[in-house]
Wavefront OBJ file of the C-alpha trace (Angstrom):
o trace
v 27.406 -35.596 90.678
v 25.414 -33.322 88.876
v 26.658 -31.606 85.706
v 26.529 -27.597 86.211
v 23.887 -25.793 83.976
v 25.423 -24.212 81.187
v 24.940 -20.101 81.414
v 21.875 -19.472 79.286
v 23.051 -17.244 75.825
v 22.205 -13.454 75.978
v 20.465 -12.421 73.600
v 22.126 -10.831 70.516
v 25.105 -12.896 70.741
v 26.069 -15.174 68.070
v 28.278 -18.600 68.586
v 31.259 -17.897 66.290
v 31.891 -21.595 65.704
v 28.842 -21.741 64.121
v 28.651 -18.474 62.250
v 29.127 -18.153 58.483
v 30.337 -15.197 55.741
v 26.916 -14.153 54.315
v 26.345 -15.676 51.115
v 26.962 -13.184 48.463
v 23.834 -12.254 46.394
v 23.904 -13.695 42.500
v 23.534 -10.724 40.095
v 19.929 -11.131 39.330
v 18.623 -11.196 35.671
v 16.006 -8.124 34.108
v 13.209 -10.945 34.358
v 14.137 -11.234 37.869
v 14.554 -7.853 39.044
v 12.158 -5.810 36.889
v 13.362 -3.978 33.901
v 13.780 -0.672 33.810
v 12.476 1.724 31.486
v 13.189 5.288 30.167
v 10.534 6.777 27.824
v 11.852 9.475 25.170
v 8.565 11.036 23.389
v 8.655 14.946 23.329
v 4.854 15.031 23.603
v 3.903 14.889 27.723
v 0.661 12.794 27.322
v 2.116 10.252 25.725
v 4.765 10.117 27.754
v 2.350 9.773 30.972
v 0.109 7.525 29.032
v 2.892 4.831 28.076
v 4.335 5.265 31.781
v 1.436 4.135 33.675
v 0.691 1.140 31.057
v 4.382 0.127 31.341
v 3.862 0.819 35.339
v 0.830 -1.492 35.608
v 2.513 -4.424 33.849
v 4.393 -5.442 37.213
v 7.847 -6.998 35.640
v 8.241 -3.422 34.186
v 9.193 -0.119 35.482
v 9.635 3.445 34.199
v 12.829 4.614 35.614
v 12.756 7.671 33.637
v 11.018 10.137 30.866
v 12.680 12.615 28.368
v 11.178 15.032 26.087
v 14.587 15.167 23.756
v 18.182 13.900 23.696
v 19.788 16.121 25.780
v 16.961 15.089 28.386
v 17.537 11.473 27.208
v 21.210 11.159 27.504
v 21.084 12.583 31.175
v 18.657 10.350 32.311
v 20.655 6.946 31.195
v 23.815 8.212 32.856
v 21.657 9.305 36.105
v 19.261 5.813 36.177
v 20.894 3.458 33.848
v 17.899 2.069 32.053
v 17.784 -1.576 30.717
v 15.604 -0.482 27.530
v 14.850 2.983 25.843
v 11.411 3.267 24.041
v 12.179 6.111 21.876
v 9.982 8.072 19.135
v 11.571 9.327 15.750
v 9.778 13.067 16.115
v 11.481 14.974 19.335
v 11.034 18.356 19.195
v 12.869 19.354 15.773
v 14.912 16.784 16.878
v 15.950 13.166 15.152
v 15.253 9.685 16.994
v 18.019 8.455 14.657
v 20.140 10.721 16.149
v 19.673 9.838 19.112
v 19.593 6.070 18.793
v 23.193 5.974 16.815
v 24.715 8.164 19.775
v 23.755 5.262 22.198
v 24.680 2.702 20.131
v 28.114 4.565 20.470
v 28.292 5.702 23.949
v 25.614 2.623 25.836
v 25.973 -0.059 23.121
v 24.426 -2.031 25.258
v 21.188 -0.353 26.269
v 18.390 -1.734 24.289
v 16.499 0.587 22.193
v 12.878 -0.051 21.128
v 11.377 2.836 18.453
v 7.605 3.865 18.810
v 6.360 6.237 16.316
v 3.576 7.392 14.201
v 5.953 7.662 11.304
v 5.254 4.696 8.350
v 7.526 1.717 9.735
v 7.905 0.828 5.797
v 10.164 4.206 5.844
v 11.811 4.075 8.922
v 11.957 0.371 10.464
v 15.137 -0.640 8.836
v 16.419 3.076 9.280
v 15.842 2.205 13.190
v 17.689 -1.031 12.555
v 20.597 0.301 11.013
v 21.023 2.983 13.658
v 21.272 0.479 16.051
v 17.733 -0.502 17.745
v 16.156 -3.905 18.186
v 12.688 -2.960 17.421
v 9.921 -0.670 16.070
v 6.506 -0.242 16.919
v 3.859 2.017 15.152
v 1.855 4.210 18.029
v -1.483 3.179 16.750
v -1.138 -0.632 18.055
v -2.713 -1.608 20.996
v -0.910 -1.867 24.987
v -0.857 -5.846 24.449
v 1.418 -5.422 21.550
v 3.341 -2.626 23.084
v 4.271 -4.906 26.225
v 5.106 -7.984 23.949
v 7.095 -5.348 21.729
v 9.451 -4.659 25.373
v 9.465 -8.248 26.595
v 10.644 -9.327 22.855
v 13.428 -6.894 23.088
v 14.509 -7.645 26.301
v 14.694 -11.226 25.760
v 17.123 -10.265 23.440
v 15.026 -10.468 20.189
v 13.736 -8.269 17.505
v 10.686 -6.734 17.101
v 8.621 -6.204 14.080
v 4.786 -5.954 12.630
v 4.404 -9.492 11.310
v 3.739 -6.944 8.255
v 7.053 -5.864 7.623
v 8.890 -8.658 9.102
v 7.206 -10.638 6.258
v 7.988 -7.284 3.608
v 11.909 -7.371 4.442
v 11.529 -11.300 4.002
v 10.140 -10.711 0.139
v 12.801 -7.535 -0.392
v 15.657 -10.639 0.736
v 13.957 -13.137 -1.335
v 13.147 -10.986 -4.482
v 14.965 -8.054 -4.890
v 12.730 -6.834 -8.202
v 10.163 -6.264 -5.179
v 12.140 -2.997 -4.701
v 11.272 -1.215 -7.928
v 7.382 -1.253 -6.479
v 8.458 1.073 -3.286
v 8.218 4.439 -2.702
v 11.300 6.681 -3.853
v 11.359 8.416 -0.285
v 12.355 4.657 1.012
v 15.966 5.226 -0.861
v 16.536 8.526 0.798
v 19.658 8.710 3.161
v 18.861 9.350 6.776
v 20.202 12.821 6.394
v 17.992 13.305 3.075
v 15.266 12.358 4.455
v 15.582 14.274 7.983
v 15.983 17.653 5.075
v 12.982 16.356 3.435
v 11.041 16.123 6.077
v 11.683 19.526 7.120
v 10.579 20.751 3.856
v 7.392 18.971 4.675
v 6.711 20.764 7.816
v 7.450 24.327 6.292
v 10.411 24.698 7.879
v 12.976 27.242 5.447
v 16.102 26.409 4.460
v 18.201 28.695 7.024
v 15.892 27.030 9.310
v 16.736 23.356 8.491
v 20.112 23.939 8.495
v 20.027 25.614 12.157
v 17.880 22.042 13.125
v 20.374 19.743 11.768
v 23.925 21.600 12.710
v 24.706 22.046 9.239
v 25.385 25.319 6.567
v 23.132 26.407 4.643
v 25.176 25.884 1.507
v 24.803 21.996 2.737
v 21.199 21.754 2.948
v 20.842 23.698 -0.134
v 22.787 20.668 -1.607
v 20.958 18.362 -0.190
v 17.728 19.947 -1.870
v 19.403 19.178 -4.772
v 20.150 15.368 -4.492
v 15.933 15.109 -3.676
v 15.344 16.833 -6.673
v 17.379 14.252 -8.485
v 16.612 11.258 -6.353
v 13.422 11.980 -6.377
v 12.787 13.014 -10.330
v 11.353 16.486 -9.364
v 11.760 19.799 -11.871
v 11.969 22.162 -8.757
v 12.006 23.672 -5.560
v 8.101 24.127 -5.376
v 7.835 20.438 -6.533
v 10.241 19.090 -3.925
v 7.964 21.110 -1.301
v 4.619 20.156 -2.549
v 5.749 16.534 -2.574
v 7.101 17.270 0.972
v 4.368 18.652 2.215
v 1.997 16.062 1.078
v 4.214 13.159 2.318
v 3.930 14.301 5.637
v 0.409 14.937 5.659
v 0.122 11.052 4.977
v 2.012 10.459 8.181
v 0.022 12.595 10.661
l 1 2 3 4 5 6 7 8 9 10 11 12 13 14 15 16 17 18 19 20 21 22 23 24 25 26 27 28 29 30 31 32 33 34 35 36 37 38 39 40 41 42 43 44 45 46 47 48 49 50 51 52 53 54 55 56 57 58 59 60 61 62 63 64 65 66 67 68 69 70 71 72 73 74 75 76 77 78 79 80 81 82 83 84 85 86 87 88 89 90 91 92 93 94 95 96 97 98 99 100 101 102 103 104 105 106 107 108 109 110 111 112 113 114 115 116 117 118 119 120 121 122 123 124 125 126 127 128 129 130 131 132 133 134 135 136 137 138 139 140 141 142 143 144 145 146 147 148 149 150 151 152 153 154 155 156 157 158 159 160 161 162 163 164 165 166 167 168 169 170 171 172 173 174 175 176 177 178 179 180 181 182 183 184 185 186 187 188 189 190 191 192 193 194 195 196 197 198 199 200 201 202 203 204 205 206 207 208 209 210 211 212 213 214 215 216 217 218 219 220 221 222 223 224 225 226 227 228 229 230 231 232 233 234 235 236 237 238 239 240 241 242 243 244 245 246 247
């Protein structure tokens, strides 16, 4: 006797014997899944011009730009960013600044600095605060994109130059008395310097930097000292001139 045909299965139906939970997705790594990038540089055609080389690289993307930290700190809480490539000058604004508040409130974003500003001044500054790397803005895209990739690898990133300079300064610490006096400057000293530099007043400094006027006066006072000046005029001329060498 012949066996009855079995009803053929309509479409869209699925045998529950046979069916299985989906198979939950492993978090994927940055590598995998394309880091994500915010860029904080207060001048617009850099900002573009790093986007689109960071855009082209393909296991990159710029999630994100900011001109200054207020701009900065709403972007990570709106796109959560894997890395920050941040510049020291914002505006009137500090990079340092900006890079200690994260280390604080997103310890774990990493931070790479890209500036114009002498990395022998500032790269172990950047380190301190709390980033993983610093890149001066005259080196070329490769380096740039091997800068991010270091970082996100969970490395540092320096110029073979100064990686090999903090080496000697570990090594020998008489290298130290050849440096420039501006290099033993607090962060806060030097941020007050600078702004002597770029002819900014005192009541003026003191409105940048949330302070009194009384305490940037005192501050004035420590260069002086620190930096074995006579007087005001000096401390500006030697301001002025220092950050004429940077631009």
């Amino acid at each position: 006797m012949a066996c009855a045909s079995r009803p053929p299965k309509e479409a869209g139906i699925v045998n529950s014997r046979k069916a299985r939970p989906a198979r939950k997705e492993r978090p994927r790594s940055i590598a995998q899944k394309g880091a994500r990038i915010l860029v904080v540089d207060d001048h617009p055609v850099m900002r573009e011009g790093l986007a689109q080389v960071i855009d082209r690289a393909g296991d990159l993307t710029v999630c994100a730009q900011a001109a200054n930290i207020h701009q900065a700190l709403e972007s990570i809480e709106n796109t959560q960013p894997d890395l920050a490539i941040v510049d020291i000058a914002l505006g009137g604004q500090n990079g340092l600044e900006l890079i200690k508040d994260l280390k604080v409130r997103h310890p774990k974003l990493l931070v790479l600095v890209h500036s114009m500003h002498d990395e022998q001044v500032y790269a172990q500054r950047s380190l301190r605060a709390g980033a993983r790397g610093y890149l001066m803005k005259h080196e070329p895209t490769p380096k740039l994109l091997h800068a991010i990739r270091q970082v996100l690898a969970g490395e540092i990133y320096l110029s073979e130059t100064m990686s090999r300079l903090i080496l000697h300064r570990v090594a020998d610490p008489h290298i130290n008395q050849g440096v420039s006096p501006v290099e033993c400057l607090s962060d806060r000293e030097l941020e007050v310097f600078e702004g002597l530099g770029r002819g900014r007043k005192t009541k003026e400094i003191a409105a940048d930097l949330h302070l009194s006027v009384k305490t940037v006066q005192t501050y004035c006072e420590h260069l002086k000292t620190k930096l074995q000046l006579k007087d005001a005029t000096s401390l500006v001329r030697f301001a002025v001139q220092w950050v004429e060498a940077l631009t």
